[in-house]
C-alpha positions in Angstrom: -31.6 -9.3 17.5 -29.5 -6.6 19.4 -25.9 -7.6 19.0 -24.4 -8.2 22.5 -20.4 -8.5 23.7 -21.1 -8.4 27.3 -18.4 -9.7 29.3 -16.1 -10.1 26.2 -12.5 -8.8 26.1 -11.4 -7.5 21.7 -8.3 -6.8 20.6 -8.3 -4.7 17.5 -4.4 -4.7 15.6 -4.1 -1.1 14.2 -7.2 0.5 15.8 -5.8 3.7 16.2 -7.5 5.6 13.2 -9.4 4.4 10.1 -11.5 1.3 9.8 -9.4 -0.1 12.8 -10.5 2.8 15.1 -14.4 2.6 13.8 -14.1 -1.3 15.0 -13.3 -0.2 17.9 -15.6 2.0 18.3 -18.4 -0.3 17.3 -17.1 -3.1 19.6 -17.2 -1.1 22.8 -20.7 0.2 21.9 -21.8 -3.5 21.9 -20.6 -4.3 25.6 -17.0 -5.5 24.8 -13.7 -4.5 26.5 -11.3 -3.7 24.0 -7.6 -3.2 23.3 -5.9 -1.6 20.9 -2.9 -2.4 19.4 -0.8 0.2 17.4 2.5 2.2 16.7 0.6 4.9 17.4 -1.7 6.2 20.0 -5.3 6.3 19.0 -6.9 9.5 17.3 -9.8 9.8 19.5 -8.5 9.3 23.0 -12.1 9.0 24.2 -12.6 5.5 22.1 -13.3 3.6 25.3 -10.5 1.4 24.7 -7.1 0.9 26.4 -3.8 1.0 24.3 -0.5 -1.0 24.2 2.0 -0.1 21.7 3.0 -2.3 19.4 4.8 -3.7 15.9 2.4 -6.2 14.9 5.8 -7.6 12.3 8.1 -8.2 15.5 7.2 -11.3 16.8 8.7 -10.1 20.3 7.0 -6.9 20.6 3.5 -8.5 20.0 4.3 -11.5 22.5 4.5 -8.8 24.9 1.6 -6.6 24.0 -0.7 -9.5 23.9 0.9 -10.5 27.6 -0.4 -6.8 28.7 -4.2 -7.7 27.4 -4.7 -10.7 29.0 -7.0 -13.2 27.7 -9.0 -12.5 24.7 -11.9 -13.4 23.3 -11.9 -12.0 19.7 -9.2 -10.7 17.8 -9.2 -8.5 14.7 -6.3 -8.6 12.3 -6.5 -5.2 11.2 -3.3 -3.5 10.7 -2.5 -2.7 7.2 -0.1 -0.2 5.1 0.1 0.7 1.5 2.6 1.9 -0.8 1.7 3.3 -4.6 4.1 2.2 -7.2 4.1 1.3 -10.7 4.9 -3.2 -11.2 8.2 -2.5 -12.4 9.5 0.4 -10.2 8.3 -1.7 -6.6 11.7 -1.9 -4.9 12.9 -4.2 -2.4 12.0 -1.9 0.7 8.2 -1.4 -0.4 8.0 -4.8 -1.5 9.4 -5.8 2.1 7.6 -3.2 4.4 4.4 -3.7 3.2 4.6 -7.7 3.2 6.1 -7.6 6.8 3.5 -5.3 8.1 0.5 -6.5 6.2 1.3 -10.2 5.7 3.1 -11.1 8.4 1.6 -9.4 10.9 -1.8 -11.0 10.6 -0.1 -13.8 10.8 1.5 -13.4 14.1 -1.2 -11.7 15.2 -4.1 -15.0 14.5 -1.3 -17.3 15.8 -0.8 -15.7 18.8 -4.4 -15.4 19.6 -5.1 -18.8 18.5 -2.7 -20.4 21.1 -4.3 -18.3 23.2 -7.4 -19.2 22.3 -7.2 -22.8 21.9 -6.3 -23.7 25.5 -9.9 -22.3 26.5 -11.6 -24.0 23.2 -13.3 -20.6 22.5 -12.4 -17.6 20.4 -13.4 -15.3 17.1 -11.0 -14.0 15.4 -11.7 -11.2 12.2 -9.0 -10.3 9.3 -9.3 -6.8 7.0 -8.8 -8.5 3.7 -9.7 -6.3 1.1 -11.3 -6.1 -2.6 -8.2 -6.2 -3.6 -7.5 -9.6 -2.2 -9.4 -10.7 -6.0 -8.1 -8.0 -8.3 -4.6 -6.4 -9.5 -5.0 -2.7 -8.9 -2.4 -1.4 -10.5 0.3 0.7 -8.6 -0.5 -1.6 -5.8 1.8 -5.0 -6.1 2.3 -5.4 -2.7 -0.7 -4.4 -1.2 -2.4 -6.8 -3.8 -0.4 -9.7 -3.1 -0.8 -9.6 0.6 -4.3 -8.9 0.7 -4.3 -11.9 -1.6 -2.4 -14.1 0.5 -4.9 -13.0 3.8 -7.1 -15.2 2.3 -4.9 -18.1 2.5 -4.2 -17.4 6.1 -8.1 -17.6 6.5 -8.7 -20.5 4.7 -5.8 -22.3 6.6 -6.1 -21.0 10.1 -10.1 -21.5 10.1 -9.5 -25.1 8.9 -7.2 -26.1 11.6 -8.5 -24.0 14.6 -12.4 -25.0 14.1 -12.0 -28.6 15.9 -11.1 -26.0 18.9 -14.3 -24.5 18.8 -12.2 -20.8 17.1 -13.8 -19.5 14.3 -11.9 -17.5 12.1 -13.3 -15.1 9.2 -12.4 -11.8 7.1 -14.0 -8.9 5.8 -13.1 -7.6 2.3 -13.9 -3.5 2.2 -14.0 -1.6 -0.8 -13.7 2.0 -1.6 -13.9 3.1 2.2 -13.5 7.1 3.8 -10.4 7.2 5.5 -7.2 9.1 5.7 -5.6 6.9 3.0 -8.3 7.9 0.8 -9.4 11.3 1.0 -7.9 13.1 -1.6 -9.8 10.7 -4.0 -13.7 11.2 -1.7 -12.6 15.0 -1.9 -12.6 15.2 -5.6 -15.8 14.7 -7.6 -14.2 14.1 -10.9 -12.3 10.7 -9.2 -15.4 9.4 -7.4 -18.2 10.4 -10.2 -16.6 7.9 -12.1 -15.1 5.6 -9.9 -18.8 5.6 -8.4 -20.3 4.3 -11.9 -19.0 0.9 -10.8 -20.7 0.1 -7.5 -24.5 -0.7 -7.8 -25.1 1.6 -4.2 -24.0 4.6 -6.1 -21.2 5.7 -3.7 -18.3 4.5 -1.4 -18.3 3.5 1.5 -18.0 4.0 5.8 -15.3 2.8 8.1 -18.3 2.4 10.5 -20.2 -0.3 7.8 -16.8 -2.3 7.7 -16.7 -2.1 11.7 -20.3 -3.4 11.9 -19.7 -6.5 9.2 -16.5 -7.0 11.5 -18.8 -6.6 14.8 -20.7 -9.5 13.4 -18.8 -11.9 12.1 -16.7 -11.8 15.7 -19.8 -12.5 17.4 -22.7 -14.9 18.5 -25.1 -13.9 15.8 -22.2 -15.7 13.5 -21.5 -18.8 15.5 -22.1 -20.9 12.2 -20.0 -18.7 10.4 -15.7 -19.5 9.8 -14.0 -19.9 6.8 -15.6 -17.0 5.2 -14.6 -13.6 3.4 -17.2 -10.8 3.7 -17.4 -8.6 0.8 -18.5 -5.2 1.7 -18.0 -2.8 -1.0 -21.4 -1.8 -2.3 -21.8 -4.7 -4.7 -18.8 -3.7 -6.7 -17.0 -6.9 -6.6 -20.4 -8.3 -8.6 -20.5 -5.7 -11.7 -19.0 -6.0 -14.7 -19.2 -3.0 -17.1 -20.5 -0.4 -14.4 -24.2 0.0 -12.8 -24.6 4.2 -13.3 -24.9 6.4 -16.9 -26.1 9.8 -17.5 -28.9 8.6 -19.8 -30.8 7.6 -16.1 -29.1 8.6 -13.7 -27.7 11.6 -12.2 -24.4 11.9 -10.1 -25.0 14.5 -6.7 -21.5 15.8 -5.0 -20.4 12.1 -4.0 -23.2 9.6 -5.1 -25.2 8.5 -7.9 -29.2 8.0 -7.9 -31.4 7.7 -10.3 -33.5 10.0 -12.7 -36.8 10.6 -11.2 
């Protein structure tokens, strides 16, 4: 079954580069006209996609950024920062800017589009969760704790909003390719191992995050709210690591196995 967005309007929060700007990318491709939300103007200007800026933490400035899109039939949640610092030396303004940005705005953003969406008794809306919304990566407080709290917005929002016919689900990524995370796909030493723990061998796409998103936010999922997609190459299900040298062999960025 070919997925199909005909005739549907997207709003992606934070689809100016990374996972946000492979959503979008995925989204149009299916028949959608989409929006983009940002601070910043989108890498690839040729993302058929029209842009508003936007803070997706001041309530004001997404009232009126939603006002420019019109009426929308799925939303995705997906802006997102993080900061790296050790438990005890996360201050007050890391603590703060990453829960307003991250925490906060999902949650204006779903409200907004479920008022929206509930006066036409229709709607999808898609949140980037994370891995981390189940572990404690360290360096990562803030990031973890609002990735963990995403999944009480989800569990909340779908439970009140599915009576209007909205459905209302998240993806968790893993170890995805983006800016954020070059440095660490660019050296072998940090991935060989890293790699050891994912069953697949490797990390993975912004474009394999966009198509989980593409589906939950349409038809093909109209069964489907409540949920949290893990998509992380079946690390989330390992325990003591998949890959070892004694059958398997590690190739530049992925593992396989011995012939």
């Amino acid at each position: 079954m070919q997925l199909d967005l005909a005739n549907k309007t997207a709003l992606v929060t934070g689809g100016s580069r990374g996972i946000g700007l492979a959503v979008v990318r995925v989204l149009a491709s299916a028949g959608a006209h989409v929006w983009i939300i940002d601070r910043d103007e989108p890498e690839d200007p040729q993302a058929s996609a029209r842009f508003v800026r936007g803070e997706v933490s001041d309530r004001a400035s997404l009232e009126t950024a939603f006002a420019q899109c019109g009426p929308i039939d799925i939303v995705v949640a997906n802006a997102g920062i993080a900061r790296h610092a050790p438990f005890t030396e996360t201050d007050d303004t890391i603590w703060r800017d990453v829960l307003t940005t991250n925490l906060t705005g999902a949650f204006l953003t779903v409200q907004l589009a479920a008022r929206e969406m509930k006066r036409r008794r229709a709607g999808s809306i898609v949140i980037t969760a994370s891995t981390n919304s189940y572990d404690g990566e360290a360096d990562l407080t803030a990031y973890n704790v609002t990735k963990a709290g995403l999944l009480g917005l989800l569990h909340t929002a779908a439970n009140e909003l599915g009576p209007f016919g909205i459905r209302v689900n998240a993806v968790c990524p893993g170890f995805i390719r983006t800016r954020l995370t070059a440095d660490g796909f660019a050296n072998p030493d940090i991935v060989r191992e890293y790699f050891r723990q994912i069953p697949l061998g490797r990390g993975g796409e912004p474009e394999e995050i966009a198509n989980a998103v593409a589906f939950l936010a349409s038809g093909m999922a109209s069964y489907i709210t409540g949920a949290a997609l893990v998509v992380d190459g079946g690390q989330m299900a390992t325990k003591f690591g998949t890959w070892n040298e004694s059958s398997a062999q590690f190739n530049i960025d992925h593992w396989t196995l011995k012939e």
